[in-house]
N, C-alpha and C positions, 0 to 999 in steps of 0.2 A: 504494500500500500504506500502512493506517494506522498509527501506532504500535502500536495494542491490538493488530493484525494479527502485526506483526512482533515483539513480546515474547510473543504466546503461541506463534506458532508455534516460538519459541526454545527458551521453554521446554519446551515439548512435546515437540519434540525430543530435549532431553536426558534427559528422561525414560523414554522410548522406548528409547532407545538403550542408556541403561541397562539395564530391558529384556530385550532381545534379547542381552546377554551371556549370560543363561544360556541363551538358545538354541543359540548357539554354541558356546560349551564343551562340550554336551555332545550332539554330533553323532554321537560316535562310542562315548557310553551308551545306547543305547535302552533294550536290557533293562534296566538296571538303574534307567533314568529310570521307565519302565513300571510294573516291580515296585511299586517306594515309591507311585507312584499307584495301584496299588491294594490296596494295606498301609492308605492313608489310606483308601482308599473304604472299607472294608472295617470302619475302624473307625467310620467314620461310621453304615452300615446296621445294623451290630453288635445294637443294641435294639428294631431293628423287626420287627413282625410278618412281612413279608417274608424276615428273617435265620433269625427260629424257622422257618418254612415249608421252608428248604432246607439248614436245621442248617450257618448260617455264625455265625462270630466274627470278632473281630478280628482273628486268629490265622490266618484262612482263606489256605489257600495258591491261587495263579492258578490251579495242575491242577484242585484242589479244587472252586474256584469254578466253573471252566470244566466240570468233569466235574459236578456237582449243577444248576444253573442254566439253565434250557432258554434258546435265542435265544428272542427275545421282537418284539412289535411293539407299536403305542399301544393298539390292542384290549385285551390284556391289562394297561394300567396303569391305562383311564378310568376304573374304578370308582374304583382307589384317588386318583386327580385329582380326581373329583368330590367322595371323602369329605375329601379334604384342603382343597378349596375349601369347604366348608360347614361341616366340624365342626375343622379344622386338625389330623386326624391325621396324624400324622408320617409321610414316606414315607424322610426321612434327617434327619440330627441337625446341621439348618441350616434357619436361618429363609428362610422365604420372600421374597420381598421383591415380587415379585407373579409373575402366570400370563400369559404371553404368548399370543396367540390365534395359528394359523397353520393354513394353508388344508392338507387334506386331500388325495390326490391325486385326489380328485373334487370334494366339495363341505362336506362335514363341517367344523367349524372343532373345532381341537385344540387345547386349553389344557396347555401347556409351564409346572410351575413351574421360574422363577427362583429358585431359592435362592442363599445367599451364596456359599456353595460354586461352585456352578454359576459363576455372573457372575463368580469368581475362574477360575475353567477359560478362561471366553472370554476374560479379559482379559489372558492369559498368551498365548492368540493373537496378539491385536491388536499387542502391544507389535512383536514380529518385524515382521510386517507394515508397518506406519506406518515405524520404524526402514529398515527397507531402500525402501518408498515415497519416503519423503525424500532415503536418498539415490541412487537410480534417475532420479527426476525432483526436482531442487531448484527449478528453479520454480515448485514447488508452495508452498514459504514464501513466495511473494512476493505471495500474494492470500487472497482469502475459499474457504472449503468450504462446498459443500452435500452432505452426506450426509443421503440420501433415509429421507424420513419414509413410513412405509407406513400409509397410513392405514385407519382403522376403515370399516364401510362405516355408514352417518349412524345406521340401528338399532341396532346397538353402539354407539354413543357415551354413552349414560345408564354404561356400566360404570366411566368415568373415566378419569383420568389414568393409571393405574397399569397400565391394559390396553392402552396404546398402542402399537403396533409403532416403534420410536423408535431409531437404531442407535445416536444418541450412548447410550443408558442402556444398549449393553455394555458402557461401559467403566467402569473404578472410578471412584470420586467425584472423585480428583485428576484423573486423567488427564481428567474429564468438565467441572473448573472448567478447566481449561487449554485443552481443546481449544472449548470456547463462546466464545471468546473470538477465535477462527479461523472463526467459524460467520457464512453467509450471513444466517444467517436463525435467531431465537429457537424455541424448543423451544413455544413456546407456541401456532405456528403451527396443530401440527395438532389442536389444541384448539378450532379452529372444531365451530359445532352439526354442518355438513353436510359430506363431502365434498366438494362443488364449492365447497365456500367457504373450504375448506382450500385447493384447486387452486388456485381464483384467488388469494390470500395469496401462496402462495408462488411463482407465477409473476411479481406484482408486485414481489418482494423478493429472485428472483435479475433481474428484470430489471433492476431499479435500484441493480444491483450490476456496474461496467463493469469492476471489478478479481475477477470470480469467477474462482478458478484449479483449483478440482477437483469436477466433479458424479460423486461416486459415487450407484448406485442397484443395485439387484440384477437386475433384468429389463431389457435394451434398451427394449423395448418400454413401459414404464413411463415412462422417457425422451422417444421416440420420441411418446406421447402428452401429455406437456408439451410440444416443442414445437409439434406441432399445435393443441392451446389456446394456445399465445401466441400465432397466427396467427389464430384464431377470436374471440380475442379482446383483440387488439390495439389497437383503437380506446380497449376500458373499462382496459385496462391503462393507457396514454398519459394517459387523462383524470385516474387517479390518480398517478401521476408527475408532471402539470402542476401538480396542486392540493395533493398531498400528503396527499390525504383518500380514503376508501373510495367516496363516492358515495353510491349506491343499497343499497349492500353495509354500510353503515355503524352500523344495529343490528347485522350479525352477527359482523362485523370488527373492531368499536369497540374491543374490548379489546389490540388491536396499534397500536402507535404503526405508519401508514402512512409508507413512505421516497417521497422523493421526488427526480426525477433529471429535467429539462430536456430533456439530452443525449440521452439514451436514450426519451425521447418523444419528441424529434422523430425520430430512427431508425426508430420503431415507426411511426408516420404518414406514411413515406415509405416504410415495407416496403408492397408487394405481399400480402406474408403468402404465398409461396412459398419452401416449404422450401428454403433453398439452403446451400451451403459460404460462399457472398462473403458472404449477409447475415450470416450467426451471424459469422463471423471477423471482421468489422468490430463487431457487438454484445459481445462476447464476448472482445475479443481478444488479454487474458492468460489465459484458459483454457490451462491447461498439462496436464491428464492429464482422463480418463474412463473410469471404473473399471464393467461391468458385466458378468454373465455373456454368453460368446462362445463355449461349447461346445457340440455336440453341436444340441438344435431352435432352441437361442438364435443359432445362429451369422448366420444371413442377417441377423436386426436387429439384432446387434451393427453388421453390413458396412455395412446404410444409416446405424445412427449417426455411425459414424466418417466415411461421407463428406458427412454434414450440418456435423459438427464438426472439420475435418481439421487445426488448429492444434491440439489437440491429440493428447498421446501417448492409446493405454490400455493398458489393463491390465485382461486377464479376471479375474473373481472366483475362489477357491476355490471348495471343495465347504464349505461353510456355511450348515445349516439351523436351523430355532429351536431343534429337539431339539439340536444340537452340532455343533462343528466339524470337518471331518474334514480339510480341508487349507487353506492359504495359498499365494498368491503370494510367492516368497519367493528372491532369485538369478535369477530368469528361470526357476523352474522353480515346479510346484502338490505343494508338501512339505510333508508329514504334520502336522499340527499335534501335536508329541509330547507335549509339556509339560503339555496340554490335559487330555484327556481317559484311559479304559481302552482301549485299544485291540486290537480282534481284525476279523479279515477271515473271510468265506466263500469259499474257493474255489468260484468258477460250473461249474469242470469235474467237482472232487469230491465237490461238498457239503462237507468237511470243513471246518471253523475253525479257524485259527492263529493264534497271536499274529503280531502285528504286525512283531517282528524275525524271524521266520522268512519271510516274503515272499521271492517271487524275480521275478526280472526276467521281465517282459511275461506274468507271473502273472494271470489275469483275474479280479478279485474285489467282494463286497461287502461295507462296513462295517459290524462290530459293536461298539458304543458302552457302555459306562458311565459315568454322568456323576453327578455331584452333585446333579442334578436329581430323584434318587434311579430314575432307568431303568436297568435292568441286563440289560443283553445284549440291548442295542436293534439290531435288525437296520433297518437304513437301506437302502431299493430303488432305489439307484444302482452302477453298473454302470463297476467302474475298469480302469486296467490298470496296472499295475504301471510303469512306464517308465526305472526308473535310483534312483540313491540316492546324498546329499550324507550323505560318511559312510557310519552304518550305518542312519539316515534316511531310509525311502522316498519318491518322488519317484512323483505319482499319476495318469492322464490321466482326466478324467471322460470315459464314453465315452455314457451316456445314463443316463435311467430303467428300470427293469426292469418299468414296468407295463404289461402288456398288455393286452389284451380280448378277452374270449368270451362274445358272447350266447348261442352255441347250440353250444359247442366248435371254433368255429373257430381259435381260441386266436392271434390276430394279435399280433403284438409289434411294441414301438415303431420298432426296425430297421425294421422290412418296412415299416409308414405312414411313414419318413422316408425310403426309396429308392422308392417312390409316388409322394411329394410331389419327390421332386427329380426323375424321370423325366419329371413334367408338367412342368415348370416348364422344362427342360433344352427337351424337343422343343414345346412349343408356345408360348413365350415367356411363360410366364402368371406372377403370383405367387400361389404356391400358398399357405395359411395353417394348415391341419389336415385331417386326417381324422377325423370325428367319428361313432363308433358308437350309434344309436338303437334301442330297443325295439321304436317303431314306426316306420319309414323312408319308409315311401309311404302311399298312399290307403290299399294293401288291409291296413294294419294290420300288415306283416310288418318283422321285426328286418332292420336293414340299415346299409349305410355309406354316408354324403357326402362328398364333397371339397368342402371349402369355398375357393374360390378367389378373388384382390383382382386389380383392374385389368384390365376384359377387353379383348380382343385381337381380337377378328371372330371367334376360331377357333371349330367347328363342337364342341356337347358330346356331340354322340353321338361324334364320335371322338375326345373325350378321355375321356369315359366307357368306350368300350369299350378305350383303351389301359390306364384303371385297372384297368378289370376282366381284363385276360389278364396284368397282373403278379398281381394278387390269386390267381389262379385257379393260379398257380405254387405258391402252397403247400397242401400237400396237404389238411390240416384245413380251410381253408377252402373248398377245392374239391367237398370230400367233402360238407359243409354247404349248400351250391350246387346240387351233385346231388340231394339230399335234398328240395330246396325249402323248405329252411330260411331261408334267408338271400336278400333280396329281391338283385338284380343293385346295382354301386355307383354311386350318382346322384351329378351335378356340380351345385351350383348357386356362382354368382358375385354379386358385387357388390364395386361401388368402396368402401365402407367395409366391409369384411366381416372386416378386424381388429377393426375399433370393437364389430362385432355380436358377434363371437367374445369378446372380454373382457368386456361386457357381460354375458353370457352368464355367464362363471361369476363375475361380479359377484354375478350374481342368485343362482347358487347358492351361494350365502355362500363364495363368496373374499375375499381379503383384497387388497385394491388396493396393488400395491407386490411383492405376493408372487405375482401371476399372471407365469404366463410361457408363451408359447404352446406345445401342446407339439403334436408331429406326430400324436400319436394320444390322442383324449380319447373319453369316454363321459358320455354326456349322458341322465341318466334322467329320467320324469316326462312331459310334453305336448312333443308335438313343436313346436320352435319356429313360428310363423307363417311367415316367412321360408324356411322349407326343406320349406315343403308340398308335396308334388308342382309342377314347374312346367309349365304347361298346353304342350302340342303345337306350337303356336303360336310358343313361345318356344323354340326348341329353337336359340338362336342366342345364343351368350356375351355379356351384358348386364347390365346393374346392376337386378338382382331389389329392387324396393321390400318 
């Protein structure tokens, strides 16, 4: 651990900790924590066209708000995003400071503004969080962080600096000179022209880093695919560790001073390049926490992360999207980020919205959000449950997504594709990766469903085909659609990279790398991929489909 290491984490700490006092204190105010958060919101929107539209003031009381103000979702705000991105019409009475892009839950990319406001909301999260991280796992002071840069995909890149998915820039400017300071790796990194020259950057710069003690990221699978590039490309990694120089890569990189590490080249030239627990513990081996989502589709690549990295601890993510925060880790429990944000829930049984301190235990609901981003009464399609409360604080369990699919009114929901995917995976040893719903599914052109499955096993796909299809055919909607000859029967197709294909995949539909996370049920519009064309007769034997 270097000095720079161990005075910023110091002071970071105290800072934090600082913090999180008034989390604490005031566990057992919600309402009244609540209220004054949206007395402020309220005087913020005060003068916007949005405020005239629903005859609010500053004055505006919660019932008020909540009884004029319909739930809302991004549909309803893009215009006003767009006209604030080209002409800076006011959406609330705080500067912007930039638009964050994030992935859609199909393919669309969503520009989020940051305002001041806002970035003061998320960094009222953070402080809790880091605060009780520190002191949960203190080996965490005793090394470098990598907190994961979500990169642009390389045709975004002309937008700049300021559109970059970057998690150090939620935090405030102090907290952000403190904690750089603690940093694996410079902010500059993902200012490479191309994504893969981002990847290789920072695979170079946590490799030759034997004192890293915390890779947070937000997707496993995000994770899971650095390490597979260090294995792929451990030979050019080693060469730059030996020489200290970029190499080949050295117009695109140039503008990074290259680190360079002996120790850990000869490691990487003695690896195999097979995932394992011994190599990384020996590469790696003050790593002390790994921080990524582990709930609900994410959970299986949470399971392989952790046994690729088993020294160390983790620690699943909150519920934390670009539009706002809705929970932290925080006590060993995922509690409300109060401080944050306006907070109201949907009840999924009633339809009805409550505020936030009227919640009850094992209540099944969804978030409704106002934030300083100027969104008001942003309905967020995740799917909680209510589970306990520190204080009068609810404590929240993410239980999934709420997006379903209906090509033709089958109306599938993400439950039923993730007790699918676990059915296969359970009776035929397979690893299952998504169910993805197509337009066109087969030759003859008709709407249908794939299982895309990794690692084949010999087993026979007609009879995991027809095992997916007599869960499917359980629910009625879709059975009914089946009957109809709507909806083609559900085909398997496999292959040993078919996570790779799968992320690729909505790479291509303008995702944002860093922010994919594989989910059990996706829809995939447009031409049908190559790879999942019909597979001839011939092949009707579980194998790695080129």
């Amino acid at each position: 651990m270097t000095i720079k290491h161990r005075l910023g984490h110091g002071a970071l700490r105290r800072v934090v900790s600082w913090g999180e006092r008034s989390f604490r204190k005031n566990l057992n105010n919600l309402e009244a924590v609540q209220r004054s958060k949206h007395r402020a919101l309220m005087s913020a929107v005060a003068a916007t066209p949005f405020a005239k539209q629903y005859d609010l003031n500053a004055n505006t009381r919660w019932e008020d708000f909540s009884a004029r103000v319909p739930v809302t979702g991004y549909s309803d705000w893009a215009s006003d995003v767009d006209k604030l991105r080209r002409t800076g019409s006011a959406m609330i009475d705080s500067p912007v400071a930039r638009f964050q892009p994030t992935s859609g839950s199909t393919s669309a990319i969503k520009w989020i503004p940051y305002t001041k406001q806002f970035l003061a909301e998320l960094d009222g999260a953070i402080a809790p969080w880091l605060a009780d991280l520190y002191r949960q796992f203190p080996r965490i002071a005793r090394g470098s962080h990598y907190w994961s840069l979500s990169w642009l995909p390389t045709d975004m890149r002309d937008d700049g600096h300021a559109e970059l998915n970057d998690d150090m820039q939620l935090l405030s400017a102090g907290k952000r000179i403190l904690a750089a300071s603690t940093q694996a790796m410079p902010e500059d990194v993902a200012m490479a022209p191309t994504s893969e020259g981002a990847a290789f950057a920072s695979l170079v710069m946590l490799a030759a880093d034997r004192h890293l003690a915390v890779m947070s990221v937000w997707s496993p699978t995000f994770a899971l695919t650095m390490l597979e590039q260090l294995s792929q490309w451990r030979e050019s990694v080693a060469d730059c560790l030996d020489r200290g120089d970029w190499g080949n890569r050295q117009n695109e990189l140039g503008f990074l001073s290259c680190p360079r590490n002996l120790i850990q080249a000869r490691l990487l030239r003695d690896w195999s390049g097979e995932l394992s627990a011994d190599f990384f513990s020996k590469f790696w081996p003050d790593l002390a926490l790994v921080s990524a989502w582990d709930t609900a589709s994410a959970s299986r690549w949470a399971g392989l992360l952790q046994e690729y990295l088993p020294q160390a601890s983790f620690q699943g993510k909150g519920l934390w999207a670009t539009e706002g925060v809705v929970t932290i880790p925080y006590a060993g429990q995922y509690v409300l980020a109060y401080q944050s944000h306006v907070y109201e829930f949907e009840d999924l049984d009633s339809g009805v919205v409550v505020p936030c301190w009227s919640l009850q235990k094992d209540q099944r609901v969804a978030p409704v959000i106002s934030t300083g981003s100027g969104f008001m009464r942003y309905r967020m399609g995740d799917e909680l449950r209510v589970s306990g409360f520190i204080g009068q604080v609810p404590t929240l369990t993410f239980l999934g997504r709420e997006d379903g699919v209906d090509l033709v009114g089958e109306k599938l929901s993400t439950m039923t594709a993730l007790n699918v995917l676990d059915v296969l995976a359970d009776r035929f040893n397979v690893k299952t990766v998504s169910l993805v719903a197509l337009e066109q599914s087969n030759s003859a052109g008709r709407p249908g469903y794939i299982v895309l499955l990794e690692e084949p096993q010999g087993s026979s796909v007609d009879e995991i085909e027809a095992t997916a299809e007599s869960i499917l055919l359980e629910h009625f909607h879709y059975r009914l659609a089946r009957s109809l000859n709507q909806l083609a029967s559900v085909r398997v197709v496999c292959s040993e990279d078919m996570r790779d294909f799968y992320l690729q995949q909505c790479r291509l539909r303008g995702m944002i790398e860093g922010n994919i996370k594989i989910e059990p049920l996706r829809r995939w519009d447009g031409p049908v991929p190559p790879r999942l064309a019909d597979v001839p007769e011939s092949s009707r034997l579980i194998r790695a489909v080129v």
